[in-house]
C-alpha positions as a Markdown table, in Angstrom:
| # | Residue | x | y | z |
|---|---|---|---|---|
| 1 | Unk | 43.2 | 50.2 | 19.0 |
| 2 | Unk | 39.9 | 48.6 | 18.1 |
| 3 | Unk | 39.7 | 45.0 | 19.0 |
| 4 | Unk | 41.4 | 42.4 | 16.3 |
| 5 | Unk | 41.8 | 44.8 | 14.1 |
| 6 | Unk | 38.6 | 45.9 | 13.1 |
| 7 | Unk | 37.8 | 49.5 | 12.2 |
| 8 | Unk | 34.1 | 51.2 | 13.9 |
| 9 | Unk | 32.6 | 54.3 | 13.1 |
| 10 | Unk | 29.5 | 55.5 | 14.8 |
| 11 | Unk | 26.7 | 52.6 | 14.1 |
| 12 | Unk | 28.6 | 51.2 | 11.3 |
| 13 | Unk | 31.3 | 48.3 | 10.6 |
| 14 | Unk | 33.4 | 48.8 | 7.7 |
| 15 | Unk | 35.6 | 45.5 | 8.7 |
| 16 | Unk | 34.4 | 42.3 | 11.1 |
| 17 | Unk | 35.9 | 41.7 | 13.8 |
| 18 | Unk | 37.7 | 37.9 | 12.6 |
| 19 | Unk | 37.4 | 36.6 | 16.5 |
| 20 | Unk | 35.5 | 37.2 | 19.5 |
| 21 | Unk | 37.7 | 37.5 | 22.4 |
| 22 | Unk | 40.0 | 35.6 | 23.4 |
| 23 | Unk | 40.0 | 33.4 | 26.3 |
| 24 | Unk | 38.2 | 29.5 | 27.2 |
| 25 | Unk | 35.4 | 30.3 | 28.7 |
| 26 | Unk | 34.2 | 33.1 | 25.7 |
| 27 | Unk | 35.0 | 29.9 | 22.7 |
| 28 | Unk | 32.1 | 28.2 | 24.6 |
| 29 | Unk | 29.1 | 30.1 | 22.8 |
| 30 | Unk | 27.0 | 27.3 | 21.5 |
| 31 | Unk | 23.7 | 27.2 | 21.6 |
| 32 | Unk | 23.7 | 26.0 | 25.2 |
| 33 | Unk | 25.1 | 29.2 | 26.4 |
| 34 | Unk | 23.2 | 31.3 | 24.2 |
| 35 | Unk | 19.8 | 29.8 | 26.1 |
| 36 | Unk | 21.3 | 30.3 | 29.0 |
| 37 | Unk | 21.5 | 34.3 | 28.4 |
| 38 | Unk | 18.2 | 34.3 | 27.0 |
| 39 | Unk | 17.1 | 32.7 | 30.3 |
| 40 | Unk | 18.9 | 35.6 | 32.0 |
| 41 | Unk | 17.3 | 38.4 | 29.9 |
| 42 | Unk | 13.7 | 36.7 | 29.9 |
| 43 | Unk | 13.4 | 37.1 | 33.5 |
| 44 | Unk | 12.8 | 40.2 | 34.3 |
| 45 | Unk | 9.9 | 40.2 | 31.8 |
| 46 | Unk | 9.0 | 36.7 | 33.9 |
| 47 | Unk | 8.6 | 38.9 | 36.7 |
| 48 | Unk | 6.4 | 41.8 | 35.2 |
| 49 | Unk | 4.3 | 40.2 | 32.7 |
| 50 | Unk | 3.3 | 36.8 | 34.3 |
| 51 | Unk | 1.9 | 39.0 | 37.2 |
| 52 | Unk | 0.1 | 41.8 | 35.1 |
| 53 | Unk | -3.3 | 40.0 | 34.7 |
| 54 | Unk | -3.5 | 39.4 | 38.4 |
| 55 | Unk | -3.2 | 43.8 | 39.1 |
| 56 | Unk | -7.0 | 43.9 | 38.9 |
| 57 | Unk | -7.4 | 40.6 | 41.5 |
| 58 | Unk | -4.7 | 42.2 | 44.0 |
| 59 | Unk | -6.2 | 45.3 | 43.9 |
| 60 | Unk | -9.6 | 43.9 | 45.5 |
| 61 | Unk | -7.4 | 41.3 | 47.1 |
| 62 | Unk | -4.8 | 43.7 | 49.5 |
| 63 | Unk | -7.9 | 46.1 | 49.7 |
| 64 | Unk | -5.5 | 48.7 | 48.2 |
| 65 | Unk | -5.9 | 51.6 | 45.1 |
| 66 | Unk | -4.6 | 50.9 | 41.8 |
| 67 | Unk | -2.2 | 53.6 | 42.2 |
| 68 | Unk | -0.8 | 52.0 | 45.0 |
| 69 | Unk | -0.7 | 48.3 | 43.2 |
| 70 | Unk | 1.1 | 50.1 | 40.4 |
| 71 | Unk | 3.8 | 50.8 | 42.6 |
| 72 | Unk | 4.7 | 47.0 | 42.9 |
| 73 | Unk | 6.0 | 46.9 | 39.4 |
| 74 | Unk | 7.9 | 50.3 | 40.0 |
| 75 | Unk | 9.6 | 48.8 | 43.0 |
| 76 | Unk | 11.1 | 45.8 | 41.2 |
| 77 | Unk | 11.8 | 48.2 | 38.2 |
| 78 | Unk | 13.7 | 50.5 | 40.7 |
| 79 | Unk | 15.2 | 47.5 | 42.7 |
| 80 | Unk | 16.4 | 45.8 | 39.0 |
| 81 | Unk | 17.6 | 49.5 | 38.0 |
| 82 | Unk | 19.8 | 50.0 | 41.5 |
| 83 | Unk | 21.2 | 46.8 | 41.8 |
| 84 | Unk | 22.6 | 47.0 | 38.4 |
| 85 | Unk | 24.9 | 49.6 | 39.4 |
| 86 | Unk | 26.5 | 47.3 | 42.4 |
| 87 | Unk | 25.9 | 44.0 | 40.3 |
| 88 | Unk | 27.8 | 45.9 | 37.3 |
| 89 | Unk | 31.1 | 46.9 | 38.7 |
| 90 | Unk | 31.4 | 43.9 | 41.2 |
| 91 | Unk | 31.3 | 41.5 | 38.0 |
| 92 | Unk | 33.9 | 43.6 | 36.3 |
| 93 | Unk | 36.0 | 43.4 | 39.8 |
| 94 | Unk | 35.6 | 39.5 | 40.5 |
| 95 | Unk | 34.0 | 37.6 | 37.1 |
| 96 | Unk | 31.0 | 37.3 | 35.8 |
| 97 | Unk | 30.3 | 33.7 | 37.6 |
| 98 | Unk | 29.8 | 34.7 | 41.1 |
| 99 | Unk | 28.0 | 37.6 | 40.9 |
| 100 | Unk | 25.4 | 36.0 | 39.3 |
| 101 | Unk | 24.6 | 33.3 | 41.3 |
| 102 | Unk | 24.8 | 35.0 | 44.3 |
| 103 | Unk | 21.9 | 37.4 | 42.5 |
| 104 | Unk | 20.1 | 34.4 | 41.9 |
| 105 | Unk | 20.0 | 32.5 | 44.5 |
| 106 | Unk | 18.3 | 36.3 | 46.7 |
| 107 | Unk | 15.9 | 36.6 | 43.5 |
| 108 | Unk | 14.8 | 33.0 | 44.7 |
| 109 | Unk | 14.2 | 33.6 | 48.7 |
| 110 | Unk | 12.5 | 36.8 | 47.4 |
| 111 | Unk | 10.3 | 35.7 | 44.9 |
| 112 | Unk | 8.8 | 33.4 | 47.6 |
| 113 | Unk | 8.7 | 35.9 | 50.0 |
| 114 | Unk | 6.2 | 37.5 | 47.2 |
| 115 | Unk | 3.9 | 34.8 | 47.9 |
| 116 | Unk | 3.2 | 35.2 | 51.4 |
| 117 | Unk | 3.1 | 39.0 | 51.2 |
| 118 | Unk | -0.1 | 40.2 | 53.7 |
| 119 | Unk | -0.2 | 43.8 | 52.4 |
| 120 | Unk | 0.5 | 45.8 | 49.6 |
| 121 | Unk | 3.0 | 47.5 | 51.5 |
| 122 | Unk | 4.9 | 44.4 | 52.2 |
| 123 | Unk | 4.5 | 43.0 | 48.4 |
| 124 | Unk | 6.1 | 46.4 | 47.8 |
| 125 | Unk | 8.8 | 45.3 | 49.7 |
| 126 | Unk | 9.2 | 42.1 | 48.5 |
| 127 | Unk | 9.4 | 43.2 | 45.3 |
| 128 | Unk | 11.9 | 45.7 | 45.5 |
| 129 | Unk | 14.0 | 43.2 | 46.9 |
| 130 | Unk | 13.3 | 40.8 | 44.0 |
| 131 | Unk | 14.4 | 43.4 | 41.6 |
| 132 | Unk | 17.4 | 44.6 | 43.4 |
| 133 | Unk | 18.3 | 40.4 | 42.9 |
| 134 | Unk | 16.5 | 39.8 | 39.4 |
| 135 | Unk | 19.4 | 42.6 | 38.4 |
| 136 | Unk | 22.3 | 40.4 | 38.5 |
| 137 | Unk | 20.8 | 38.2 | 35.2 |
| 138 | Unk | 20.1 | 41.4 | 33.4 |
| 139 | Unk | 23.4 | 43.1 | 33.6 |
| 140 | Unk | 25.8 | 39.7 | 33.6 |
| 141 | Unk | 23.9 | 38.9 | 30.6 |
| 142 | Unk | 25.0 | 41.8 | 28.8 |
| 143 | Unk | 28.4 | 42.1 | 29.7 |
| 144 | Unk | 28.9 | 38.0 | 28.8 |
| 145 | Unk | 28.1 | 39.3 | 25.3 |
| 146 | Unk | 30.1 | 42.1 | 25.1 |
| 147 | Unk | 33.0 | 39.5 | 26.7 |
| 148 | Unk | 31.9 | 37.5 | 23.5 |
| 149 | Unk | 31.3 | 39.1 | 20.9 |
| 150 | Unk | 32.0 | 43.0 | 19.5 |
| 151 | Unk | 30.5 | 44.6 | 16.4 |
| 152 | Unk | 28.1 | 43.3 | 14.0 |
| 153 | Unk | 28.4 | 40.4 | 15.7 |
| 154 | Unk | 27.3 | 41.4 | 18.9 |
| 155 | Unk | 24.4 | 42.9 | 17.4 |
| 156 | Unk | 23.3 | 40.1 | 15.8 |
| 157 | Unk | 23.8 | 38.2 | 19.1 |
| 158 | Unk | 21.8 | 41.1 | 20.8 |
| 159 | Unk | 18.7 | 40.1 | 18.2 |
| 160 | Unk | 19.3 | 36.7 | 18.8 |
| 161 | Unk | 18.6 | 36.9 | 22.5 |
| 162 | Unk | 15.5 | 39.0 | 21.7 |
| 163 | Unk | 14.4 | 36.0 | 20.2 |
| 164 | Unk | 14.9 | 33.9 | 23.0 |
| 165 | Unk | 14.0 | 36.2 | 25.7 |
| 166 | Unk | 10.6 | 37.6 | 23.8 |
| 167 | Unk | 9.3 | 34.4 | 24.3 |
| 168 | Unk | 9.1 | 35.2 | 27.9 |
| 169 | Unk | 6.7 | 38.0 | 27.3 |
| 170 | Unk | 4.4 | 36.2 | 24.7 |
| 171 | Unk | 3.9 | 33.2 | 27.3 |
| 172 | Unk | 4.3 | 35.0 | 30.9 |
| 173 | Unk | 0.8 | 36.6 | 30.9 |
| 174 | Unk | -0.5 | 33.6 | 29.0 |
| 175 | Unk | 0.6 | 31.4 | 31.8 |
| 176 | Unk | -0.3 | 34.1 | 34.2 |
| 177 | Unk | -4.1 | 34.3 | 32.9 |
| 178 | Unk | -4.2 | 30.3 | 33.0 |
| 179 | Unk | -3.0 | 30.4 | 36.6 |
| 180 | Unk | -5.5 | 32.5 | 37.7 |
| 181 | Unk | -8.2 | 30.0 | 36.5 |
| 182 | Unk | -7.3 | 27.8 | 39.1 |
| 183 | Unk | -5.8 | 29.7 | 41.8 |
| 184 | Unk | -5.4 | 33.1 | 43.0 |
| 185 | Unk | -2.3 | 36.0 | 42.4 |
| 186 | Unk | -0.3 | 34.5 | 44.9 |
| 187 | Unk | -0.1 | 31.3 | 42.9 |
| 188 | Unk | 2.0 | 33.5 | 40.5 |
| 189 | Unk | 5.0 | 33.7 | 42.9 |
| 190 | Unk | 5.1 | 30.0 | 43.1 |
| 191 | Unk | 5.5 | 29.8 | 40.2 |
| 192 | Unk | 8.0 | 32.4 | 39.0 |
| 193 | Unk | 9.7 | 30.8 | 42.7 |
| 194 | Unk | 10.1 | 27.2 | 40.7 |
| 195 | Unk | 11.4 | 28.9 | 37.7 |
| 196 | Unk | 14.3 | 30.4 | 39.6 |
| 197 | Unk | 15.5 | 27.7 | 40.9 |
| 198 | Unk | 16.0 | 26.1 | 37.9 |
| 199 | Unk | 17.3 | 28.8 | 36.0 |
| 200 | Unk | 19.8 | 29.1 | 39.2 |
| 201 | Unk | 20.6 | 25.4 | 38.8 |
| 202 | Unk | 21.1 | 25.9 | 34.9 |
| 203 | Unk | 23.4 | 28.9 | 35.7 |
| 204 | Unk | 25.4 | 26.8 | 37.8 |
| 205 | Unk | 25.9 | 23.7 | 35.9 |
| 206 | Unk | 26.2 | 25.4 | 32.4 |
| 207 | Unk | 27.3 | 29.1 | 32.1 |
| 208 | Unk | 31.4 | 29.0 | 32.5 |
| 209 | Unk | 33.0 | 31.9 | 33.6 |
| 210 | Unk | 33.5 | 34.7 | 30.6 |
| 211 | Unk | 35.7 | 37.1 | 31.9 |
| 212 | Unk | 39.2 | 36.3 | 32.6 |
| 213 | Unk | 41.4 | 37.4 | 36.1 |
| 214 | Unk | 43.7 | 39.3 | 33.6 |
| 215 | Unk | 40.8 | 41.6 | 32.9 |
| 216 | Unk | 39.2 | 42.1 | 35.8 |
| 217 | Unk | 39.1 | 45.5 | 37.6 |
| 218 | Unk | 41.3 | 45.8 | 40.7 |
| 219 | Unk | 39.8 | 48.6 | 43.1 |
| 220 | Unk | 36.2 | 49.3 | 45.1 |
| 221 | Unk | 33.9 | 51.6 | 45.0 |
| 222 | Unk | 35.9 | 54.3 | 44.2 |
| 223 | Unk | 37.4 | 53.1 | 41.0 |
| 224 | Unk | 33.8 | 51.4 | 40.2 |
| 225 | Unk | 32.4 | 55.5 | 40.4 |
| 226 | Unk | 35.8 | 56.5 | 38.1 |
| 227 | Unk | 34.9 | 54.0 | 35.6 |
| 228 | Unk | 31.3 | 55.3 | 35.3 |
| 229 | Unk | 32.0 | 58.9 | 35.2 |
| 230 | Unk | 34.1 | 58.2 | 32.3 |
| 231 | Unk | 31.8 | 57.1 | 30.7 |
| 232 | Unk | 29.0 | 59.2 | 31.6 |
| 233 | Unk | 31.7 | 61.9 | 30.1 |
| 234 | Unk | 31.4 | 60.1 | 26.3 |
| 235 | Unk | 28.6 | 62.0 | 25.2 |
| 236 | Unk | 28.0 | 59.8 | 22.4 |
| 237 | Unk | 27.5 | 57.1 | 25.0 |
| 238 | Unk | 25.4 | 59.0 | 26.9 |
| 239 | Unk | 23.3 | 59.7 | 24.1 |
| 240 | Unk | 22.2 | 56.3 | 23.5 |
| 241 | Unk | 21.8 | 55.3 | 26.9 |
| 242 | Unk | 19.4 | 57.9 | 27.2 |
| 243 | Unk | 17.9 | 57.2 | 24.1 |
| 244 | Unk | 17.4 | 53.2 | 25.1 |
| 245 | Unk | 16.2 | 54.4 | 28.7 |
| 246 | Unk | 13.9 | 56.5 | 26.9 |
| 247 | Unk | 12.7 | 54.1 | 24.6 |
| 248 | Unk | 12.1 | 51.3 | 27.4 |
| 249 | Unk | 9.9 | 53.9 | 29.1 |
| 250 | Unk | 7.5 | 54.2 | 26.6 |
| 251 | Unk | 7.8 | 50.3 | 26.2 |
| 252 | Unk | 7.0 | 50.0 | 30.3 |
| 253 | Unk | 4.1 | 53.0 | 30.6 |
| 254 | Unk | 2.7 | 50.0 | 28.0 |
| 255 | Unk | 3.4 | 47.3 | 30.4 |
| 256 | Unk | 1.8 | 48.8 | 33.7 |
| 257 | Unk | -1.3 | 50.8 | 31.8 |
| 258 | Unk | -2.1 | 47.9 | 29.5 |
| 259 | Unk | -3.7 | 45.5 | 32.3 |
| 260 | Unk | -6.3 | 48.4 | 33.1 |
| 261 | Unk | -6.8 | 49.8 | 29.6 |
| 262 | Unk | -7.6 | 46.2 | 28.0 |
| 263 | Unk | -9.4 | 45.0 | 30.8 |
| 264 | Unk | -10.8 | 48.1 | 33.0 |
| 265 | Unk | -11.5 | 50.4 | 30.0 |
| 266 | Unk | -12.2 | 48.2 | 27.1 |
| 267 | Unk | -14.3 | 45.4 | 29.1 |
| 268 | Unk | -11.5 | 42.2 | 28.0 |
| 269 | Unk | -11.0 | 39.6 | 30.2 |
| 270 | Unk | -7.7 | 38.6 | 31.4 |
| 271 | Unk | -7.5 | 36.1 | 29.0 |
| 272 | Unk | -8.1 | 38.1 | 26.1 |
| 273 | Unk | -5.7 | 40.8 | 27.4 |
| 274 | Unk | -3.2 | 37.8 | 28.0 |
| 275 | Unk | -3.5 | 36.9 | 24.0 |
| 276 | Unk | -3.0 | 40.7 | 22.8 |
| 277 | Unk | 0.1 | 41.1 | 24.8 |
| 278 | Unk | 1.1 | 37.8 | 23.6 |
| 279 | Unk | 0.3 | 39.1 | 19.7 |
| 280 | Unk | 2.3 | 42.4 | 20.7 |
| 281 | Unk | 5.2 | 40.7 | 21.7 |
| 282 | Unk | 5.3 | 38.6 | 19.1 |
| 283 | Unk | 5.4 | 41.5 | 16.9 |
| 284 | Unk | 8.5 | 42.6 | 18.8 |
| 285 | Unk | 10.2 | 39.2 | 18.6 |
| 286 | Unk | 9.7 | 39.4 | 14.8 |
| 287 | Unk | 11.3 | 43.2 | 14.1 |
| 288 | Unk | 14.0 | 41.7 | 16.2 |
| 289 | Unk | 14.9 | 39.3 | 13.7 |
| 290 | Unk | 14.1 | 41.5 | 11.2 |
| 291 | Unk | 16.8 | 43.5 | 12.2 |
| 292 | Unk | 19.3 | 40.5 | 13.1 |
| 293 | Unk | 19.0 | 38.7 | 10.5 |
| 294 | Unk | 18.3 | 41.2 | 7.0 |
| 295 | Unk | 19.3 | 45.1 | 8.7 |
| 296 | Unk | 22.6 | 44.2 | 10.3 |
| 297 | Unk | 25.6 | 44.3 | 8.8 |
| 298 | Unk | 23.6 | 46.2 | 5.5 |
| 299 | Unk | 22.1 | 49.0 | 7.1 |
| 300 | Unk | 24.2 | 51.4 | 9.5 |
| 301 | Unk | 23.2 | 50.5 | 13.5 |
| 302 | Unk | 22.4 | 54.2 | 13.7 |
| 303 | Unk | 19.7 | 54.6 | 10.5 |
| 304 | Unk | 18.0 | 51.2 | 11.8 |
| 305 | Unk | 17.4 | 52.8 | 15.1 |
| 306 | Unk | 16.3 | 56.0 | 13.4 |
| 307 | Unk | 13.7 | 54.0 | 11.6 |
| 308 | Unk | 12.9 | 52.1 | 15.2 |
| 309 | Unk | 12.2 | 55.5 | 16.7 |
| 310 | Unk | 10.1 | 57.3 | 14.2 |
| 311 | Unk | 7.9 | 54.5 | 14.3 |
| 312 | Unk | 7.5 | 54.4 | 18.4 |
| 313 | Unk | 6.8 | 58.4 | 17.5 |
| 314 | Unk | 4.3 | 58.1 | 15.1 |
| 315 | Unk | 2.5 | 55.0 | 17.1 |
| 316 | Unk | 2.0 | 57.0 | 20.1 |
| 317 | Unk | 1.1 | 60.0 | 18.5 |
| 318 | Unk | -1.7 | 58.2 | 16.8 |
| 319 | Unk | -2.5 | 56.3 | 20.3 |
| 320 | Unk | -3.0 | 59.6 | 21.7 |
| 321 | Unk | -5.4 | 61.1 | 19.5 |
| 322 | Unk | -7.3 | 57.9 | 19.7 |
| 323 | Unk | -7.9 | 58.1 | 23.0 |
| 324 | Unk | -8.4 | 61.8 | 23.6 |
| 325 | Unk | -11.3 | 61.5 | 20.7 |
| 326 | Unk | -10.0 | 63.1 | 18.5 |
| 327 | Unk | -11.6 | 59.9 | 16.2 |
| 328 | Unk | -14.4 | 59.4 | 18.1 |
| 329 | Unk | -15.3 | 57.0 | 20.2 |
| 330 | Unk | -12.6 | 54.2 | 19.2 |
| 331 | Unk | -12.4 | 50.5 | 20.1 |
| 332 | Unk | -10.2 | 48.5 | 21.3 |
| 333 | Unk | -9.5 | 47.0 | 17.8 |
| 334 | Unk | -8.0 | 50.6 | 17.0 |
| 335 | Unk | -6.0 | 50.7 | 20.4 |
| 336 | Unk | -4.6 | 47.2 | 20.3 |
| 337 | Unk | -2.9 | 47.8 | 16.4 |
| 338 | Unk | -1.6 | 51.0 | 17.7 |
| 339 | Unk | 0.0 | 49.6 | 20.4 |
| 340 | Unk | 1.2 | 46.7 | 17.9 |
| 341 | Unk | 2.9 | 49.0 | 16.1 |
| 342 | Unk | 4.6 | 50.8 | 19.1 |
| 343 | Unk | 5.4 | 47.5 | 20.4 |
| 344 | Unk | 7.2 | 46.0 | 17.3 |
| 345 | Unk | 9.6 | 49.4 | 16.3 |
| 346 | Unk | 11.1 | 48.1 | 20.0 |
| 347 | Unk | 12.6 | 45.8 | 18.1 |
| 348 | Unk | 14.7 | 48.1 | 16.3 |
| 349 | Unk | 14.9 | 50.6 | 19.2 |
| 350 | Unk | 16.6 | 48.1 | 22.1 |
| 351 | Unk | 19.3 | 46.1 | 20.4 |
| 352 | Unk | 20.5 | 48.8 | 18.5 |
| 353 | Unk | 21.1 | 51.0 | 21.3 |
| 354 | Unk | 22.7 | 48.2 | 23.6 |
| 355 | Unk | 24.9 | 47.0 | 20.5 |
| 356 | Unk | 25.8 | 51.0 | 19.9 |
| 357 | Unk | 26.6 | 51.9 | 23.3 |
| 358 | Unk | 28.9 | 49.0 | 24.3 |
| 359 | Unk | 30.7 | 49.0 | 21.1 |
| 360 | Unk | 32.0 | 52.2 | 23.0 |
| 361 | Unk | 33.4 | 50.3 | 26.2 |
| 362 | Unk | 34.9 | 46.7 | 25.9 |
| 363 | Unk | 37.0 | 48.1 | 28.7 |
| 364 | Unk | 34.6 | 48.2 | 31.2 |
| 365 | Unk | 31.6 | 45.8 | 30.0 |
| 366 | Unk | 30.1 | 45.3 | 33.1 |
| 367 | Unk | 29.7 | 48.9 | 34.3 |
| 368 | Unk | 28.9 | 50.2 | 31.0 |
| 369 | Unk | 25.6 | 47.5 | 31.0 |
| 370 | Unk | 24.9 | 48.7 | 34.7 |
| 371 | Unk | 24.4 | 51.9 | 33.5 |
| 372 | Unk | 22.7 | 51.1 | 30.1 |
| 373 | Unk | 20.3 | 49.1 | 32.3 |
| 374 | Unk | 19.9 | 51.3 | 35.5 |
| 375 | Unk | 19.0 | 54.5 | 33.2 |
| 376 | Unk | 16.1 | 52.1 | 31.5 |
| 377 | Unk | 14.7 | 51.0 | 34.7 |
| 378 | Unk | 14.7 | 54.0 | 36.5 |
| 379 | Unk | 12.7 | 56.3 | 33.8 |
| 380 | Unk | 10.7 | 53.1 | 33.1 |
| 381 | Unk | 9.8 | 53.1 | 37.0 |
| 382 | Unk | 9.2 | 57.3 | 36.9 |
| 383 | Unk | 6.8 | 56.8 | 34.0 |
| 384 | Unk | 4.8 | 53.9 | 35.6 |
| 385 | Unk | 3.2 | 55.8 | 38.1 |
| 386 | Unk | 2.1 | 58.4 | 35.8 |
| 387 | Unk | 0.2 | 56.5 | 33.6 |
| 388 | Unk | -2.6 | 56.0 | 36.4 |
| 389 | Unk | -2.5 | 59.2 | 37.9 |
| 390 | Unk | -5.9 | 60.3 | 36.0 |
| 391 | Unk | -8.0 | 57.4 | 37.4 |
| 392 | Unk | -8.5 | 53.6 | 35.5 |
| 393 | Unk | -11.0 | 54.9 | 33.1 |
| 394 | Unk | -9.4 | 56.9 | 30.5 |
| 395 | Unk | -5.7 | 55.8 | 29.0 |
| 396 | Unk | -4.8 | 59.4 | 27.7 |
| 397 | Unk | -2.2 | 59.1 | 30.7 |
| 398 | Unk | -0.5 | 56.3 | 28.9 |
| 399 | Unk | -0.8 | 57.8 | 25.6 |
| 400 | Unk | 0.7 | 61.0 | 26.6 |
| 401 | Unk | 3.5 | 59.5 | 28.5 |
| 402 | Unk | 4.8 | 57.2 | 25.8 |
| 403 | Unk | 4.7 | 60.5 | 23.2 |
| 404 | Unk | 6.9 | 61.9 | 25.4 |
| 405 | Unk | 9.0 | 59.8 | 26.0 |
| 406 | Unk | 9.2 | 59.2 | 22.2 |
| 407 | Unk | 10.0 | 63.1 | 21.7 |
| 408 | Unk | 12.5 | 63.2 | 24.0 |
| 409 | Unk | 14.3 | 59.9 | 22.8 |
| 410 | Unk | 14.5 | 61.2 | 19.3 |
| 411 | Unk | 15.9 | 64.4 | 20.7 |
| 412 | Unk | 18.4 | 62.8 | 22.7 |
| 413 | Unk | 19.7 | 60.5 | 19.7 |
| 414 | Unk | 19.8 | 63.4 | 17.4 |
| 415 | Unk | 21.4 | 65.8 | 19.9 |
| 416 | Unk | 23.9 | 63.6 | 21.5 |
| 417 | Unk | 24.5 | 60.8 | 18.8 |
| 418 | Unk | 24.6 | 63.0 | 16.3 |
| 419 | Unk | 24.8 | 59.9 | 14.2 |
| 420 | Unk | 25.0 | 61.8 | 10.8 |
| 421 | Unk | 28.7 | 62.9 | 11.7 |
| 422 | Unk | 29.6 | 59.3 | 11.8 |
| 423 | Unk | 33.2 | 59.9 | 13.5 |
| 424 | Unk | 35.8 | 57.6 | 13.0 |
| 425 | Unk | 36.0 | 55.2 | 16.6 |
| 426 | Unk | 37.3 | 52.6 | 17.8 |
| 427 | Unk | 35.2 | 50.1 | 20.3 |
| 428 | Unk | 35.5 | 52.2 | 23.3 |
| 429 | Unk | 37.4 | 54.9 | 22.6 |
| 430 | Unk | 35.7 | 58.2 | 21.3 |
| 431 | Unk | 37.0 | 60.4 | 18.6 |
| 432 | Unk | 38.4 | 63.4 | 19.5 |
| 433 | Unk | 35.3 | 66.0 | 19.7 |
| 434 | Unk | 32.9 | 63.1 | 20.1 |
């Protein structure tokens, strides 16, 4: 039966949910708590962004290929996307509480670890390690929501965090390009170091535990696989976590092209790149809200991500035929608006599909967010690499790989989601035929 009586179908609420579950810990979401998810989902970002204006200083630094320095962003992608699927399950076995700061406290001795790194091998390393840790924030701080909150409501929340958590990306490289002024990459790590341990302390003092004993998974690793091959088996669910994971690698081929395209390509410095990732994140931060605050609850989940993915299609279509020449010889005032543009339909793209996809599975929040956020790291990681893999002086790579990506996102939605059928569910359980 859908949760406190309230009636789903796919991407729209015909009735709010009254209450957000039950329980002491899930009455405690004030504004405290709230900044202490947004902490949780602004650190991954933390960890890529404030580091991307160094890539050109650590490839001269470690006497290593851009190619190869590229793959230090792909191993903490790949180490955020694998530990979510053993963070995931374990917080759905034994509470949200310890999980997490158990995650933390690793992302912390690895983070440092980072700093001392004598090769790019070793960074590589390191940073595998700190994503395989850094994964505990990202998937505990989706399942507290969905412990929270279900329905419009948890969109909204979704946006909300978007909010808090895109501020990350606007300052990281901001703060990243000021530290290089006055030290070198490694400074970086000491700093993201600091800023763990006090979002570990904040954890600990603050964030209560959200998920009760009585509905907590009993069972290992065998149940943990059980749980996610039934949901794997929802198509419908499957459709949007491809769709997000999709969506995010476009976002990411963005993120690990962008330091060589601005800077290598188009002659910017790092501060100057620092300020247009700032303005493009902004951008996201704003069609968030957009969607938060006016879309939800007016316009069906679905359509709004429809809207949110036409847009990413259109942007990189337009990016790639700016930079095969199809226009010319283009500047990077062209390049930077359509990468604006790509940047702020994410804002419709990735709460949408997070709010649709776990409206499917209040039974198993935790796993359900491991896999939402394992499929997104793991084709944002695949993509990375490919965006260098025709040299640092042409970004056609990037342009061809977030079209595709695009393509296959919209497929995905339209095949899987089949959003226009708009079956009658309830949170979790799929109509028969869905």
């Amino acid at each position: 039966m859908p949760e406190s009586g309230q009636k789903t179908t796919q991407g729209h609420i015909t009735e709010r949910a009254p209450e957000p579950i039950a329980g002491p810990a899930a009455r405690r979401t004030g504004l405290l708590v709230t900044l202490v998810l947004g902490g949780l989902t602004a650190l991954p970002p933390l960890s890529m962004d404030m580091y991307l204006p160094a890539l050109p200083e650590v490839t001269g630094a470690l006497a290593a290929p851009a190619a190869t320095i590229q793959l230090t962003l792909t191993a903490c992608l790949a180490g955020m996307a694998l530990g979510q699927l053993v963070v995931g399950p374990m917080s759905d076995k034994w509470g949200r509480r310890r999980p997490l700061l158990i995650g933390m406290v690793v992302y912390v001795l690895a983070t440092a670890a980072c700093a001392f790194a004598p090769t790019a091998e070793t960074l590589i390393g390191f940073r595998l390690l700190q994503g395989l840790a850094g994964a505990a924030g990202i998937v505990i701080a989706r399942a507290v929501v969905r412990d929270l909150y279900d329905g419009v409501e948890m969109a909204r929340f979704f946006s909300t965090l978007m909010l808090i958590s895109g501020v990350a990306p606007i300052i990281a490289p901001l703060i990243g390009g000021q530290i290089l002024r006055i030290t070198d990459w490694r400074g970086v790590f000491h700093v993201l170091t600091v800023i763990g341990v006090l979002l570990t302390l904040v954890v600990w003092r603050f964030l209560g535990e959200t998920l009760p004993p009585e509905r907590r998974h009993e069972g290992g690793v065998g149940q943990a696989l059980r749980t996610m091959r039934g949901l794997l088996a929802d198509r419908v669910f499957a459709g949007y976590m491809l769709t997000g994971g999709l969506a995010f690698a476009a976002l990411f081929a963005y993120i690990s092209a962008s330091p060589f395209v601005v800077q290598e390509i188009y002659g910017a410095s790092p501060q100057t790149f620092s300020l247009l990732f700032g303005l493009n994140s902004i951008g996201l931060v704003a069609v968030g809200q957009i969607n938060g605050k006016l879309l939800v609850g007016r316009v069906s989940l679905d359509k709004a991500l429809g809207w949110g993915l036409g847009t990413i299609l259109v942007a990189a279509l337009a990016l790639l035929l700016m930079t095969s020449g199809a226009f010319g010889k283009v500047g990077l005032v062209p390049i930077a608006a359509g990468l604006f543009v790509l940047m702020s339909a994410m804002g419709l793209a990735m709460p949408n599909t997070n709010a649709l996809a776990l409206m499917r599975t209040p039974h198993a929040a935790g796993s359900a967010s491991a896999l939402l956020g394992t499929t997104s790291f793991l084709v944002g990681a695949v993509a990375s690499p490919l965006v260098g893999i025709a040299g640092e002086h042409t970004a056609v790579p990037m342009a061809v790989v977030q079209l595709t990506c695009a393509v296959l996102a919209l497929v995905c939605f339209l095949g899987l989601c089949r959003p226009w059928r708009a079956p009658a569910t309830t949170a979790g359980t799929p109509a028969a035929g869905a």
